[in-house]
C-alpha positions as CSV (number, residue, x, y, z in Angstrom):
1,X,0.0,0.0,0.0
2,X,1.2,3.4,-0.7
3,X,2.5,5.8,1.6
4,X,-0.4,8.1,3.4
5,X,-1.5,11.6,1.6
6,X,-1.6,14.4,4.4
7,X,-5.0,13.7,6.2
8,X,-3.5,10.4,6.3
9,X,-5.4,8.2,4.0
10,X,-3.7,5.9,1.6
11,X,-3.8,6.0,-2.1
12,X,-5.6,2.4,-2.8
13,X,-4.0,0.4,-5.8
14,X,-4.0,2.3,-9.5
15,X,-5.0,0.7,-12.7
16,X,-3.1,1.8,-15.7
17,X,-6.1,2.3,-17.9
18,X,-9.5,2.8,-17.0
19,X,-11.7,1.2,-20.3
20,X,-14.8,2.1,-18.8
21,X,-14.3,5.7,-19.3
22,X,-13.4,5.2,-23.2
23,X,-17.1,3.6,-23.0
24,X,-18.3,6.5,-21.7
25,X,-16.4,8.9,-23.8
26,X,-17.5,6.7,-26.4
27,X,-21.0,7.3,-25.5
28,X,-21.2,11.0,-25.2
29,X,-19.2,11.4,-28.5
30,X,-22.2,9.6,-30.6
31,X,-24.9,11.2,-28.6
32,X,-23.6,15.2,-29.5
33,X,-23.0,13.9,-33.0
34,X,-26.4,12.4,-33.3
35,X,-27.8,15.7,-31.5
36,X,-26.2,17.8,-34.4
37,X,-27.1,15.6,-37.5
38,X,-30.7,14.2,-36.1
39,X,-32.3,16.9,-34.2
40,X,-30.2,20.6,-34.1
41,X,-28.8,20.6,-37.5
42,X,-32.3,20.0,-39.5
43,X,-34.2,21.9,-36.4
44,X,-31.9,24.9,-37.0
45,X,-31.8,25.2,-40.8
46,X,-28.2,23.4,-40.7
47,X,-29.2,20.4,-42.6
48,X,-31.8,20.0,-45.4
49,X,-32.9,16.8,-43.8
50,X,-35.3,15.8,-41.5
51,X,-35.7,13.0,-38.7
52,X,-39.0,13.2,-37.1
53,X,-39.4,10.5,-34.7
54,X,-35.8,10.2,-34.2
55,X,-35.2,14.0,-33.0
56,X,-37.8,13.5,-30.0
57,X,-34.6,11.3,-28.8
58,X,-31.7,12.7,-30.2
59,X,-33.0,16.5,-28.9
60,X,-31.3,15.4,-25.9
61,X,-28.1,14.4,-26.7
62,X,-26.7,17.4,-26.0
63,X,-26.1,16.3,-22.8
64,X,-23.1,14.1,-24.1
65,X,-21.1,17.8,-23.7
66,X,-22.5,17.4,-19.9
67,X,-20.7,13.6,-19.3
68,X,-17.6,15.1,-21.3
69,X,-17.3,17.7,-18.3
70,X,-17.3,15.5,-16.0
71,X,-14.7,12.6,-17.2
72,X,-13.1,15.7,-17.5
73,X,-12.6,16.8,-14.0
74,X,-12.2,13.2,-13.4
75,X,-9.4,12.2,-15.6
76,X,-7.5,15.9,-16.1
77,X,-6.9,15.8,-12.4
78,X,-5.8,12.1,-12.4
79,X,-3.5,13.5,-15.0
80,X,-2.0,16.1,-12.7
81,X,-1.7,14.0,-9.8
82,X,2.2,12.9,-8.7
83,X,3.3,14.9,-12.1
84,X,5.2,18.1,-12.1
85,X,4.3,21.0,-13.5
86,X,5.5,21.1,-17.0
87,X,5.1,17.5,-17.5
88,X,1.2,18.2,-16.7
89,X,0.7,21.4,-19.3
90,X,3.2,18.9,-21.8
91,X,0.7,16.4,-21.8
92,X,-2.1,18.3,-22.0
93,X,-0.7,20.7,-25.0
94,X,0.6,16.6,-26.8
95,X,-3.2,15.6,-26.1
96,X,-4.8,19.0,-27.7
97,X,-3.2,20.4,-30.2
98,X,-2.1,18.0,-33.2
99,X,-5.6,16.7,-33.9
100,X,-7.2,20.0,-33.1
101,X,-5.1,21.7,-35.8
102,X,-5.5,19.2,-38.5
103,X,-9.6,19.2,-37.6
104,X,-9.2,23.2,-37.9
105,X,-7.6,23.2,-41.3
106,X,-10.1,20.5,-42.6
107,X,-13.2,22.5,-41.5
108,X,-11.7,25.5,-43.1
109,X,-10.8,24.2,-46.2
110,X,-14.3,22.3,-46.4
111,X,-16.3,25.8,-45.2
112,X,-14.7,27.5,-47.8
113,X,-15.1,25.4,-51.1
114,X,-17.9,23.6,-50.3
115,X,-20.2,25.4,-47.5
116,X,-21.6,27.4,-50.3
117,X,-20.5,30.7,-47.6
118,X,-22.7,29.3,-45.0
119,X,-19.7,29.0,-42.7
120,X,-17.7,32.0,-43.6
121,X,-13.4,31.4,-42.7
122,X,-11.2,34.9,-43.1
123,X,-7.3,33.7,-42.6
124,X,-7.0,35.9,-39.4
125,X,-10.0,33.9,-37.7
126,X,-8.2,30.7,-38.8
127,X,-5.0,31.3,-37.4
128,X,-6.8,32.5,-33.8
129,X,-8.5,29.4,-33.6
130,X,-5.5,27.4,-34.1
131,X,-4.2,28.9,-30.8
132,X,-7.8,28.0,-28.8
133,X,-7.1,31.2,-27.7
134,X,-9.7,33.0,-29.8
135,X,-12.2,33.8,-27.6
136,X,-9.9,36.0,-25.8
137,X,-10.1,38.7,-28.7
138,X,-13.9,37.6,-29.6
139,X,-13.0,35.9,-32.8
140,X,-15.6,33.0,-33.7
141,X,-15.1,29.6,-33.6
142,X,-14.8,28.3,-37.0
143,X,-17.2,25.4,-35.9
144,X,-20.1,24.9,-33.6
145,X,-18.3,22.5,-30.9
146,X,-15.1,24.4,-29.9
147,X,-16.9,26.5,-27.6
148,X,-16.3,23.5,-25.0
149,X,-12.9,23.3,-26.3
150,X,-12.3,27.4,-24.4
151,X,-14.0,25.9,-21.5
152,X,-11.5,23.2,-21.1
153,X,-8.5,25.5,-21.3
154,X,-9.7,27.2,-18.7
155,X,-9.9,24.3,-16.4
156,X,-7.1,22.9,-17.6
157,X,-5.2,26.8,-16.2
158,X,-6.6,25.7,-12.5
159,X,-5.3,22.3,-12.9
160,X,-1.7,23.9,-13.8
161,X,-2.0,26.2,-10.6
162,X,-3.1,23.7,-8.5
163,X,0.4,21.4,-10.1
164,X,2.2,24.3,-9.1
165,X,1.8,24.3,-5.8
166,X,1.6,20.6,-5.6
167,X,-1.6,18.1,-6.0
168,X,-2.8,16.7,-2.2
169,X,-6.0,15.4,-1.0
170,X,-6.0,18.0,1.5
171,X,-5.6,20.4,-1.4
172,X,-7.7,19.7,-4.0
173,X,-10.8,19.2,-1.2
174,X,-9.8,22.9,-0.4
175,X,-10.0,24.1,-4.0
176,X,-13.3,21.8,-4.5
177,X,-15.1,23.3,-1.5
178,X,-13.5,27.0,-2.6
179,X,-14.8,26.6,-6.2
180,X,-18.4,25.5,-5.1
181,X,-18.6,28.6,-3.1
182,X,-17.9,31.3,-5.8
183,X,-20.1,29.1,-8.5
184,X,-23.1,29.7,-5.9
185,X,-22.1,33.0,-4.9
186,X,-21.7,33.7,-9.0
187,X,-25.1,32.4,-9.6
188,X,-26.4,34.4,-6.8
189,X,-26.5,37.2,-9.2
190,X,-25.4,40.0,-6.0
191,X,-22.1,40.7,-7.7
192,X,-22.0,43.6,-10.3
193,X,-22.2,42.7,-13.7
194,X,-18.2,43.8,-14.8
195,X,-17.3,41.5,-11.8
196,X,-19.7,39.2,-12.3
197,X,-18.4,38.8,-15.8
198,X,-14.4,38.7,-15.2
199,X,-15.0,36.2,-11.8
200,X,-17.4,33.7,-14.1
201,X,-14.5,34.0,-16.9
202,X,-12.3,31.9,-14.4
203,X,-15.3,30.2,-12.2
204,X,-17.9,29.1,-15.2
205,X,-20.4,28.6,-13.1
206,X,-22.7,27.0,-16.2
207,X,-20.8,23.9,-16.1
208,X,-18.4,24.5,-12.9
209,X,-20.2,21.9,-11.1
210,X,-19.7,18.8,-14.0
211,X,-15.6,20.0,-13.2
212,X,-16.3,20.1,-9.7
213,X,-17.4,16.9,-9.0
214,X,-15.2,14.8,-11.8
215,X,-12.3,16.1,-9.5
216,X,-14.2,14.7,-6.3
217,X,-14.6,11.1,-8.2
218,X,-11.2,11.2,-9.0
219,X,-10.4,12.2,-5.2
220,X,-12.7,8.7,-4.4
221,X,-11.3,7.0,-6.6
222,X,-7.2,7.5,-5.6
223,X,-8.3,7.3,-1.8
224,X,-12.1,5.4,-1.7
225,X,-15.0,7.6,-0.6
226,X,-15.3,9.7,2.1
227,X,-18.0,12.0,3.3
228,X,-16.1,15.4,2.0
229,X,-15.9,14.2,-1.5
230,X,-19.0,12.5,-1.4
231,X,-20.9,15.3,-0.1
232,X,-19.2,17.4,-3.1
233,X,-20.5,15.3,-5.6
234,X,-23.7,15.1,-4.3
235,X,-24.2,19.0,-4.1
236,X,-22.8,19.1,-7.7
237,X,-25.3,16.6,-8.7
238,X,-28.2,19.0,-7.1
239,X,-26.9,22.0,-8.5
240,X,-26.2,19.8,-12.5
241,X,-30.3,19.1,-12.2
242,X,-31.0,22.8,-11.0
243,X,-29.2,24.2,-14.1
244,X,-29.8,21.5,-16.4
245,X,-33.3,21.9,-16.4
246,X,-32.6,26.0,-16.9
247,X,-30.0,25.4,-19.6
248,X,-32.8,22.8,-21.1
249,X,-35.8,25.2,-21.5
250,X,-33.2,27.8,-23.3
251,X,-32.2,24.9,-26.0
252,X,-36.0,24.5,-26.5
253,X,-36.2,28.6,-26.9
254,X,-34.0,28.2,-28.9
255,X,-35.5,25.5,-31.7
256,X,-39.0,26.1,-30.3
257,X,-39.5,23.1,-29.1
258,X,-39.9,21.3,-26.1
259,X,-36.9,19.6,-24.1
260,X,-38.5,17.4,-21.2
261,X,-37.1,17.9,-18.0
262,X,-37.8,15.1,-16.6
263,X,-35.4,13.1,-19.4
264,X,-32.9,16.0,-18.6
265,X,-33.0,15.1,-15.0
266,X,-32.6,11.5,-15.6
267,X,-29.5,11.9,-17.8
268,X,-27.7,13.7,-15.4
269,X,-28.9,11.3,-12.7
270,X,-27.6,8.2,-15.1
271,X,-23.9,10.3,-15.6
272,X,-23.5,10.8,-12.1
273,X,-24.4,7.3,-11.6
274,X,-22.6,5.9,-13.8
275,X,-19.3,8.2,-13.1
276,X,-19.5,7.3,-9.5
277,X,-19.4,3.5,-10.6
278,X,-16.1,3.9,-11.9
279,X,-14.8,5.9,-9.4
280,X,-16.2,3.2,-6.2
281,X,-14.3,0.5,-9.0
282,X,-17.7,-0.9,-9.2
283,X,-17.3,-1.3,-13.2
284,X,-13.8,-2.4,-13.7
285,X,-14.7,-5.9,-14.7
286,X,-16.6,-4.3,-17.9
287,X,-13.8,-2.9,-19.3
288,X,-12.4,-4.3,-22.8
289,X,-9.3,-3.0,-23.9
290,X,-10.8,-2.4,-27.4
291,X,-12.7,0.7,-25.7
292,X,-9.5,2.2,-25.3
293,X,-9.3,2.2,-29.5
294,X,-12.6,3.5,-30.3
295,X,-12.3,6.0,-27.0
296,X,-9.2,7.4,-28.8
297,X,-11.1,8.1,-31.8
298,X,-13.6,10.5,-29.6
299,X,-11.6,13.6,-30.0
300,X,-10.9,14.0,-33.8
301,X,-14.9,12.9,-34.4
302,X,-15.8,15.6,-32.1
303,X,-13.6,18.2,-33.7
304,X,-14.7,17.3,-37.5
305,X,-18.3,15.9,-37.3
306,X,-20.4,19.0,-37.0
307,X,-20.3,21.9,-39.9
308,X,-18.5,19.1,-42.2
309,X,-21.6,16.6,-41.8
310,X,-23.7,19.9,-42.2
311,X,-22.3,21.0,-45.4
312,X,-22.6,17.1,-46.9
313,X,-25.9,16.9,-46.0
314,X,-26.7,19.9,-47.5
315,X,-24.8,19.2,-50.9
316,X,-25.6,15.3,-50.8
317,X,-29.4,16.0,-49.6
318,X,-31.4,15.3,-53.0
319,X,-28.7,12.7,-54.1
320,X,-29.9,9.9,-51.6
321,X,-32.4,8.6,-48.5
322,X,-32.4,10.6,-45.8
323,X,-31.5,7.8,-43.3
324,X,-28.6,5.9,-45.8
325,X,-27.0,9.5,-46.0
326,X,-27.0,10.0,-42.4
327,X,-25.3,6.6,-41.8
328,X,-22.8,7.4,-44.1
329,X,-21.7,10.5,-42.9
330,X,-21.4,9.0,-39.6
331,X,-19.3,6.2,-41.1
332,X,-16.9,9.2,-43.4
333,X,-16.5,10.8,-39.5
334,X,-15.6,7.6,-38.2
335,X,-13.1,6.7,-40.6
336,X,-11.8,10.8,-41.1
337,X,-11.0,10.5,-36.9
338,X,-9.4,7.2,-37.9
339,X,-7.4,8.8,-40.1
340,X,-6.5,12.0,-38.0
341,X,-5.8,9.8,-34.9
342,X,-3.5,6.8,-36.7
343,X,-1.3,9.7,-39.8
344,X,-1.4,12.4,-36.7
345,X,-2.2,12.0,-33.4
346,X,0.2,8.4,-33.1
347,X,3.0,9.7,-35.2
348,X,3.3,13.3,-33.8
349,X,2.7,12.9,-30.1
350,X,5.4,11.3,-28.9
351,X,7.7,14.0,-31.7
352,X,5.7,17.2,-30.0
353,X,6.5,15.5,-26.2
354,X,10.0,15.4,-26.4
355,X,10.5,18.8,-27.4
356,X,8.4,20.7,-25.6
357,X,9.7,18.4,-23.0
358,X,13.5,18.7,-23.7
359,X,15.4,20.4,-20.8
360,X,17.4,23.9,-22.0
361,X,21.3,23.0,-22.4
362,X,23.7,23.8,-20.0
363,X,25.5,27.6,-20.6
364,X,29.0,27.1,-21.4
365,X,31.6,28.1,-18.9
């Protein structure tokens, strides 16, 4: 057994890869890429065609973004944990950037010959979102889903600070507990709008509580539960249905429809569930090492699927059955975050690590 962390609990026994999270990344991936093609897409004058039974489902698979947060938390912090500093924001930049470039460059290119200037690209808002960075200057995204892509950096800058000054039980239950408080002060609404807006910039206390509480599983899962974390997670899961059920009647606003919250409630009910499964070790024995495959592909098919699926649907839509096309999109995504993982991802990782990891050479003399 390992030596004890500072409140004097010891770190139980780590597996080296945790297959049922590639499930579950697996599973969120599909459900925001059937959201898009099935029910937001044709609902929102994306895509020419329509899906009328199926969207009554897929209108709620926006919630994959939700379990994303939240494996998140969990496995960013897992990350972190017993890792220096630069070796953290190393692997995090490796993990990132290569397929996020290549999926930039693809939209662009597509946007601009084929998108029919539905999707607009100018060169300068290309090169910002290369950095991830462009939200800073208010630059659009060049697609739809790297809004959560901001969001992550953001967490990923708390993560670094909290490397910095070195990863603890005793610290991270300190930064939970601290974080919880300013996402319920910020939703309070008493602070003035400038502060408001600067505070909520670091805090984002829309989604703060799916972070939150993947960094209290991961806290269960290194040490096995205890009533601080647990007592974290179950506020976060309070505060997810309070705001899910807001957010919900907004995306119904939005496409004029109607987004059940009962359904809403239940999915977040089922992700905390099932996140807390993993973390108790209840699920280990469902693991298959082949979810680790698929689970790598979840990144490049989120970063490529939405605006190019859009623009072949609208190009392809009179040239075949509505359903045939839609499976074959799916199957081009599939095989394009093939691609981008096996000619990129593999080959340039470990080529991007060891520089940005090589140590500065000693000054002569």
């Amino acid at each position: 057994m390992s030596a004890p962390d500072r409140l004097g609990r010891h770190r139980l026994p780590q597996r080296t890869r945790l297959y049922e999270i590639d499930a579950l990344r697996i599973t969120a991936a599909v459900a925001v890429m059937i959201y898009h093609y099935v029910f937001s897409g044709p609902v929102g004058g994306s895509s020419p065609l329509r899906f009328a039974a199926a969207d009554e489902v897929a209108r709620f698979g926006y919630l994959g973004v939700d379990l994303f947060f939240v494996i998140s938390g969990f496995v960013v912090l897992l990350n972190a944990w017993d890792r220096r500093p630069r070796a953290f924001l190393v692997s995090r930049i490796v993990r990132l950037y290569p397929a996020f470039w290549v999926a930039v460059t693809i939209t662009a290119l597509v946007s601009i010959t084929l998108g029919m200037g539905r999707y607009p690209v100018t060169f300068v808002q290309y090169l910002a979102n290369l950095t991830m960075l462009n939200s800073l200057p208010d630059i659009p995204d060049i697609d739809v889903v790297y809004w959560t892509l901001w969001a992550e950096i953001r967490f990923y800058v708390l993560i670094f600070a909290l490397s910095w000054i070195g990863v603890t039980l005793g610290r991270v239950t300190a930064m939970l507990w601290g974080w919880l408080a300013l996402t319920f002060l910020l939703q309070s609404g008493v602070l003035p709008a400038p502060v408001h807006g600067l505070a909520d910039l670091v805090v984002q206390s829309q989604f703060s509580h799916y972070f939150i509480a993947g960094m209290a599983l991961c806290a269960i899962h290194r040490y096995g539960m205890s009533w601080q974390p647990g007592l974290i997670v179950a506020i976060c899961l309070g505060n997810a249905v309070h705001r899910g059920i807001e957010f919900a009647g907004k995306v119904g606003s939005r496409y004029h429809t109607d987004i059940a919250a009962g359904v809403v409630v239940a999915v977040i009910v089922a992700i905390f569930v099932a996140m807390t499964l993993v973390a108790l070790r209840v699920t280990h024995r469902l693991g298959r090492p082949w979810f680790a495959v698929a689970g790598a592909l979840t990144y490049p098919l989120y970063l490529v699927h939405a605006h190019v699926g859009f623009i072949l649907f609208t190009r392809l839509g009179d040239l075949a059955q509505p359903h045939l096309l839609l499976i074959g999109v799916m199957a081009l995504m599939g095989l394009l975050a093939y691609a981008i993982h096996t000619l990129v991802e593999r080959p340039l990782a470990p080529a991007l690590k060891r520089l940005l990891s090589a140590r500065e050479a000693p000054r002569p003399g």
